[in-house]
C-alpha positions in Angstrom: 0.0 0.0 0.0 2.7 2.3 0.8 4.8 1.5 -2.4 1.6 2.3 -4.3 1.1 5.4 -2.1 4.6 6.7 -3.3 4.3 5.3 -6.7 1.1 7.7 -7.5 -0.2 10.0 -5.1 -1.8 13.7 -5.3 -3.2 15.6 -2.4 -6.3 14.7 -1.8 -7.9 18.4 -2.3 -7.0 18.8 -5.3 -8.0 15.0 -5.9 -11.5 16.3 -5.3 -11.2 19.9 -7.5 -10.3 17.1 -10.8 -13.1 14.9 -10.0 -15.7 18.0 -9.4 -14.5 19.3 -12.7 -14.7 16.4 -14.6 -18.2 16.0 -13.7 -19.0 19.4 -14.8 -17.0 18.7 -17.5 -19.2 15.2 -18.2 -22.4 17.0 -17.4 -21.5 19.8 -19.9 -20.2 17.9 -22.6 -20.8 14.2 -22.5 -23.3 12.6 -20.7 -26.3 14.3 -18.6 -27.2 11.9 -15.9 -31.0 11.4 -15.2 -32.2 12.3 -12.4 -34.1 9.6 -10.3 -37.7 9.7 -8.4 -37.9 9.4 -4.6 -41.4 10.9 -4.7 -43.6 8.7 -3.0 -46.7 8.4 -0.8 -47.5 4.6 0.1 -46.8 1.6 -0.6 -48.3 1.1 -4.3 -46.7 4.6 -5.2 -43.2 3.0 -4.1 -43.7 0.7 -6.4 -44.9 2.7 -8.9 -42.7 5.4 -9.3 -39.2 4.3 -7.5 -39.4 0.7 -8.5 -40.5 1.2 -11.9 -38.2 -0.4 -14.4 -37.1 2.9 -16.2 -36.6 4.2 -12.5 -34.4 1.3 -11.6 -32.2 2.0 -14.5 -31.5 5.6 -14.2 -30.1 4.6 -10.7 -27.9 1.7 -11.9 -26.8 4.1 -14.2 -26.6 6.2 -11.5 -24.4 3.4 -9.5 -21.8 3.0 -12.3 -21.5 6.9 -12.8 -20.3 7.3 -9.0 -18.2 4.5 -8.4 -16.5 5.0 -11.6 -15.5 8.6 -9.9 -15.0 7.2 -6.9 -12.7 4.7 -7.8 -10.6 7.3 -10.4 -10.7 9.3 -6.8 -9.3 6.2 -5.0 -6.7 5.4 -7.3 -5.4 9.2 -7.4 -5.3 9.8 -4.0 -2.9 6.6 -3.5 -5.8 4.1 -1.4 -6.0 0.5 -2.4 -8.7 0.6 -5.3 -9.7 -2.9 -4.6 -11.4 -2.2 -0.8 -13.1 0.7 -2.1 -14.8 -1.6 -4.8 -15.7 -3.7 -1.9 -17.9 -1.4 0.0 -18.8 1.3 -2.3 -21.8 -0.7 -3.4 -22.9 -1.0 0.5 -22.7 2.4 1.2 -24.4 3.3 -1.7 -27.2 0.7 -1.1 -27.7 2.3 2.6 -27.7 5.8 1.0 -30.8 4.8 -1.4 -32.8 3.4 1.6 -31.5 6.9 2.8 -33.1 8.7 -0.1 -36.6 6.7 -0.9 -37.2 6.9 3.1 -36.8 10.9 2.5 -38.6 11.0 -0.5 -41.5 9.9 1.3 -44.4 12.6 1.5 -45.1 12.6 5.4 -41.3 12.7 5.6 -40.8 15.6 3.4 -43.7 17.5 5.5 -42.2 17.7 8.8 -38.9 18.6 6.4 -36.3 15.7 7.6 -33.5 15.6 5.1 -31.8 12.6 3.0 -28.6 13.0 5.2 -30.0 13.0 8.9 -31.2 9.2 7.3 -28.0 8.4 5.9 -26.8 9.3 9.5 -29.1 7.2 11.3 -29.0 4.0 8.9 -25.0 4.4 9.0 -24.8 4.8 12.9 -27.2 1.6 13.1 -25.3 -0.4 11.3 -21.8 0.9 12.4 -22.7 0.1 16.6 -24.8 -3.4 16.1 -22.4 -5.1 14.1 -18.7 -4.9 14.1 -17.3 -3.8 10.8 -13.7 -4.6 10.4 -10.9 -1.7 10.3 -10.2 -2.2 6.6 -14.0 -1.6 6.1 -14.0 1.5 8.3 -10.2 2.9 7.2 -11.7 2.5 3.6 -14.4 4.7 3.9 -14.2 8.2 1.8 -16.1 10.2 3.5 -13.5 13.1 2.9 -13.8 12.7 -0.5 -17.2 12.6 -0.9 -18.2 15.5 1.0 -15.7 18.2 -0.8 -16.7 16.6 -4.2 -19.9 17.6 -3.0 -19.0 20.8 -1.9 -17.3 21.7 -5.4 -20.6 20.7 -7.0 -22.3 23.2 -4.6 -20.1 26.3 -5.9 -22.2 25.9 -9.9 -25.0 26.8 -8.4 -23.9 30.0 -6.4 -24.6 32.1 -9.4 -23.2 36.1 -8.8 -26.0 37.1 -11.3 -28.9 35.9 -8.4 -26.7 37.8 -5.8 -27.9 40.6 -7.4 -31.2 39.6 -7.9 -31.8 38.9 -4.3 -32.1 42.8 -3.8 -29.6 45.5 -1.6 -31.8 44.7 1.9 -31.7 40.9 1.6 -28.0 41.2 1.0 -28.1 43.6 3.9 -29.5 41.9 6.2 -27.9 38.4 5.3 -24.3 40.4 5.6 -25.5 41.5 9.1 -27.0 38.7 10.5 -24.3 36.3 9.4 -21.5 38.7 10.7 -23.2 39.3 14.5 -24.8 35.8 14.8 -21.4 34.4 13.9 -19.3 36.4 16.0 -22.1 35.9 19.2 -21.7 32.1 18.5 -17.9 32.2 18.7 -17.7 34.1 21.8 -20.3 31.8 23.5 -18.5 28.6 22.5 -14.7 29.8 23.6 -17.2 31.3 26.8 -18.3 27.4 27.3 -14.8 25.7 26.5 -16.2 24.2 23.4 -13.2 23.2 21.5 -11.7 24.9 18.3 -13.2 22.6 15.6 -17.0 22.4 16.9 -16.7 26.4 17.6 -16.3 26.7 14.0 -19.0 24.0 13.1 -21.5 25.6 14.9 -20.9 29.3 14.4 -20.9 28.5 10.5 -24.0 26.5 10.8 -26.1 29.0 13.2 -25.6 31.9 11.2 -25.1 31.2 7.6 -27.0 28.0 6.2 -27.1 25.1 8.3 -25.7 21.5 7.0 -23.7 23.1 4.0 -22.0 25.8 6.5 -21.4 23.5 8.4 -20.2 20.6 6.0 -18.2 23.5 4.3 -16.5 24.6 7.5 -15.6 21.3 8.7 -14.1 20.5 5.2 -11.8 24.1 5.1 -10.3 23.0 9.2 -10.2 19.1 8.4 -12.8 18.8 10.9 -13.5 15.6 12.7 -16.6 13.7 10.8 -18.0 12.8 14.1 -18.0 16.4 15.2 -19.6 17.1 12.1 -22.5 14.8 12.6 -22.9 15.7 16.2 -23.8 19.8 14.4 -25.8 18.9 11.9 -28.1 16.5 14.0 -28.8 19.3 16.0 -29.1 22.0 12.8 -32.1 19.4 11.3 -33.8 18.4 14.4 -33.7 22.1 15.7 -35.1 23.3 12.5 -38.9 21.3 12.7 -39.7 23.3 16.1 -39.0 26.7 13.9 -40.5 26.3 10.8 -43.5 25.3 12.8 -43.9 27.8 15.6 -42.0 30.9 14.0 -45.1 31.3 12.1 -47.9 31.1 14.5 -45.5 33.3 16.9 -45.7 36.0 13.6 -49.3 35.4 12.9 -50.1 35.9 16.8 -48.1 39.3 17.3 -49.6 40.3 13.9 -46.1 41.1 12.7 -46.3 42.4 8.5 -45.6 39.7 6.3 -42.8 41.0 4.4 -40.7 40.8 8.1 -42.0 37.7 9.0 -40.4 36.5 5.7 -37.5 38.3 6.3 -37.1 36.5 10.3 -37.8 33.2 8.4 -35.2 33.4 5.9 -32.7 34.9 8.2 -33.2 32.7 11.4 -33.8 28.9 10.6 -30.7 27.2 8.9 -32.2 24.5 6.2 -33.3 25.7 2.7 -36.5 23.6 2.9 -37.6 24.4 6.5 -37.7 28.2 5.1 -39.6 27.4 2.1 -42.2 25.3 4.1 -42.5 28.1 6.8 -43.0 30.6 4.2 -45.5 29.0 2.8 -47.7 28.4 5.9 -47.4 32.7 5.9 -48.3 33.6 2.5 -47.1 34.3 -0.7 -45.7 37.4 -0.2 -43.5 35.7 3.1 -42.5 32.9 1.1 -40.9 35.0 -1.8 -38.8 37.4 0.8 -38.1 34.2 3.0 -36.7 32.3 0.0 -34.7 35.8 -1.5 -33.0 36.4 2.3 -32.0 32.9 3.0 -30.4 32.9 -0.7 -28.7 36.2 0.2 -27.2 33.9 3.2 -26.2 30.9 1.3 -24.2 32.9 -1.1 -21.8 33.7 1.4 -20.7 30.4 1.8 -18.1 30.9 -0.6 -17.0 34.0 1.1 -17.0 32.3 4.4 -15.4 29.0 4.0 -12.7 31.4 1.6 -12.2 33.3 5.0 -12.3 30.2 7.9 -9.6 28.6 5.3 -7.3 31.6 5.6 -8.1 32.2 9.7 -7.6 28.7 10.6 -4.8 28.2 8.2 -3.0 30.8 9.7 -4.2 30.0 13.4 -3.4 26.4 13.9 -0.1 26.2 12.6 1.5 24.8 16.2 4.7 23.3 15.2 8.0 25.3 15.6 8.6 25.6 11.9 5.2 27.1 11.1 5.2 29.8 14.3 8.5 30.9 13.3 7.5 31.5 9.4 3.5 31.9 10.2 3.3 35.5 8.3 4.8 33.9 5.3 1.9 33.0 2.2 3.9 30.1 1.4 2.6 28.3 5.5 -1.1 29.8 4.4 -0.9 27.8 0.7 0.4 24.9 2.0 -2.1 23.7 4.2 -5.2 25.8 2.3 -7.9 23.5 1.9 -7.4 23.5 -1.8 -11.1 22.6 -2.2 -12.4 26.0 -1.7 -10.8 26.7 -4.9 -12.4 24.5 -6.5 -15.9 25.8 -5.1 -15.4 29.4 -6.4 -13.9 28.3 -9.9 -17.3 26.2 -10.3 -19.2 29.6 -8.9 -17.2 31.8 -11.6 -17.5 29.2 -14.6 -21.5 29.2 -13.6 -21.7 33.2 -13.1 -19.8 33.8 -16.0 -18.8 31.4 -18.8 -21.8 29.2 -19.0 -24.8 30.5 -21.1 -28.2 30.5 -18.6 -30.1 28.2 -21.3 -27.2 25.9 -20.3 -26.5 26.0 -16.5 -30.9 25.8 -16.7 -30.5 22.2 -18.2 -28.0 20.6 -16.2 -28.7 22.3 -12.9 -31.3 19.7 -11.7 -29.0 17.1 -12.6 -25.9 18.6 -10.4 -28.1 19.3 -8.1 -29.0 15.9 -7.6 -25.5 14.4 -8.0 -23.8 16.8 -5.3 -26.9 15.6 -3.4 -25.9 12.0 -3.8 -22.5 12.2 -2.3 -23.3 14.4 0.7 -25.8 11.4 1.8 -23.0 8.8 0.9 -20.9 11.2 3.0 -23.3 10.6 5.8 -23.7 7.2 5.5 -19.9 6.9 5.6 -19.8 9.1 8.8 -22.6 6.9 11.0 -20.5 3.5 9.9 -17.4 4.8 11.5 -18.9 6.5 14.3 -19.6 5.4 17.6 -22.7 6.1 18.7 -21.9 6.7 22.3 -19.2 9.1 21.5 -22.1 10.9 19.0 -24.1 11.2 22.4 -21.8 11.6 25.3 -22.1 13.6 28.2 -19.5 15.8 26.6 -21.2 16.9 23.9 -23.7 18.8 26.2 -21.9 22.1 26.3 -22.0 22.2 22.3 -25.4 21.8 22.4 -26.1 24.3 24.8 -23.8 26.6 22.9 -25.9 26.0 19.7 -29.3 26.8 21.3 -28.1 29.8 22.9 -26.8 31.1 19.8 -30.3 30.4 18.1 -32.3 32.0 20.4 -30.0 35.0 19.8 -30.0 34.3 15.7 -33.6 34.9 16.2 -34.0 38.2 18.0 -31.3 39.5 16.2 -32.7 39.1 12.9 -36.3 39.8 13.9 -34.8 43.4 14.7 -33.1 43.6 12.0 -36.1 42.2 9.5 -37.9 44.8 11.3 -35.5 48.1 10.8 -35.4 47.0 6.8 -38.8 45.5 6.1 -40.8 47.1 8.7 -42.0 50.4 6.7 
């Protein structure tokens, strides 16, 4: 393994930049995946619409797609190709039963994502049986998640920036600056250490799982660390998105700010739109345009956690003594983050609309896909009492303190810009 590992090896960072650009590159030029249905209702409609035959095809298809970019990924990075072919297939077996239970309707109502089940299978099947440490030590879970993450930069278009108006920008610039900041503080205040401070300031005040997937991905975060914030970020989101809106419609607060708390205070995409929508029209549209104002950021922000942390955790002698130099910074730069904003700039700027319109869906769906594989990846190695330990109660309270402060921050601030 090591011979192999000298033989051929690139850093795995900018293993994952390649591999996101080569299925731009695929999607744009070659082949346009399909992508699959996980719509369903009840029994019959499972069989129906995700069994059908055509269905069933589109996700083999599907199957050889990713583990043919996996395996390229594998081989790159310097891993032994033939584990990976092992378990791929499992983890991407778990991560459909991940993606049909999602797709459920009665699921999708009370908003519980594809990767909180990914989670859950994973951790199920990681603490009742014992997987062997080649299966564990050949997970990807690294790789998946920053392929991922490159795939998220093509559809953070500049041109929607703009679209989302001056006080969405505004207000998402605000909010994501002082709810940060708060969040920090509080977690150094509580002795949370370095890597879930970051997590958990990210996730709280800019967009939920893919702050916080982001963040841990620019400090080489620990995965179970990772999991730990976005369990909290999904289950914390079904409480708002239900009671934000009565709260609203019982103070009689104008619509137009109770979109602009919405957007601004609860951290998943789809928790905002389903809050929204139990406002109005006119909530659902401003909801939808400042919660876009926040997740545009992302780029910004992982760009700048990269650079602080970078600079911050360089510990060893060597590094303190040359820490000012660009050449420490680049060196240990999560190179990924480059990768995110060239996707962003070839999507804002190079690619026609008529084109980024017809393979967005599809992107969309694939940088889905290897989040939940991610996920699933993350409960098989973890242990579930370490997930759940007694230490992972100061974390938790520093996440719901900073929430409760996200959301009377920005209902202030919705109020000073959409109040008149």
């Amino acid at each position: 393994m090591s011979t192999q590992s000298k033989k051929f090896n690139i850093h795995e960072d900018w293993t994952v930049v390649i591999l996101g650009f080569i299925i731009i590159g695929i999607s744009l030029f070659i082949f346009l995946p399909e992508v699959p249905v996980f719509n369903w209702s009840n029994p019959a409609d499972l069989q129906a619409k995700v069994f059908e035959i055509q269905n069933l095809k589109i996700l083999f298809i599907q199957f050889i797609y990713f583990i043919f970019i996996g395996t390229l990924g594998v081989f790159l990075i310097g891993r032994p190709v033939r584990y990976f072919l092992f378990i791929f297939p499992v983890v991407y077996i778990l991560t459909l039963a991940a993606l049909i239970l999602a797709g459920n309707s009665a699921v999708k109502s009370i908003n519980l994502e594809a990767v909180i089940f990914s989670l859950i299978i994973g951790l199920a099947i990681g603490n009742f049986f014992k997987l062997p440490e080649w299966f564990r030590s050949a997970l990807s879970t690294e790789v998946f998640v920053k392929i991922g993450l490159v795939l998220l930069g093509t559809s953070v278009i500049f041109s929607d920036i703009l679209k989302a108006g001056s006080l969405g920008l505004i207000q998402a610039l605000v909010v994501v600056i002082s709810v940060w900041y708060f969040a920090f503080w509080l977690c150094r205040k509580l002795k949370v250490d370095d890597e879930l401070t970051m997590m958990i300031s990210s996730a709280v005040s800019i967009c939920g799982v893919s702050a916080a997937i982001a963040t841990s991905g620019a400090i080489k975060g620990d995965s179970k660390k990772l999991s730990y914030v976005i369990s909290i970020v999904l289950v914390t989101a079904i409480p708002m998105m239900i009671f934000m809106p009565i709260i609203a419609r019982y103070f009689n607060f104008p619509e137009e700010v109770t979109g602009a708390w919405l957007g601004g205070s609860i951290d998943t995409s789809g928790a905002v739109v389903a809050s929204g929508t139990l406002v109005g029209e006119t909530a659902l549209k401003i909801s939808t345009i400042v919660k876009f104002s926040q997740n545009v950021l992302l780029g910004l922000a992982a760009f700048a956690i990269s650079v602080y942390w970078t600079y911050s955790h360089n510990t060893t002698s060597e590094a303190v003594e040359s820490k000012p130099t660009l050449k420490v910074i680049w060196e240990r730069f999560p190179k990924f983050v480059i990768g995110f904003i060239a996707a962003s700039l070839l999507f804002s700027f190079l690619i026609t609309p008529e084109t980024r319109d017809s393979v967005k869906d599809s992107l969309k769906n694939l940088q889905g896909v290897w989040f939940a594989l991610a996920f699933t990846s993350i409960g098989l190695e973890t242990n579930f009492k370490d997930l759940l330990s007694n230490n992972s109660r100061k974390p938790l309270y520093a996440f719901l303190i900073a929430q409760l402060f996200n959301v009377i921050v920005t209902l202030i601030i919705s109020f000073l810009l959409f109040g008149s």
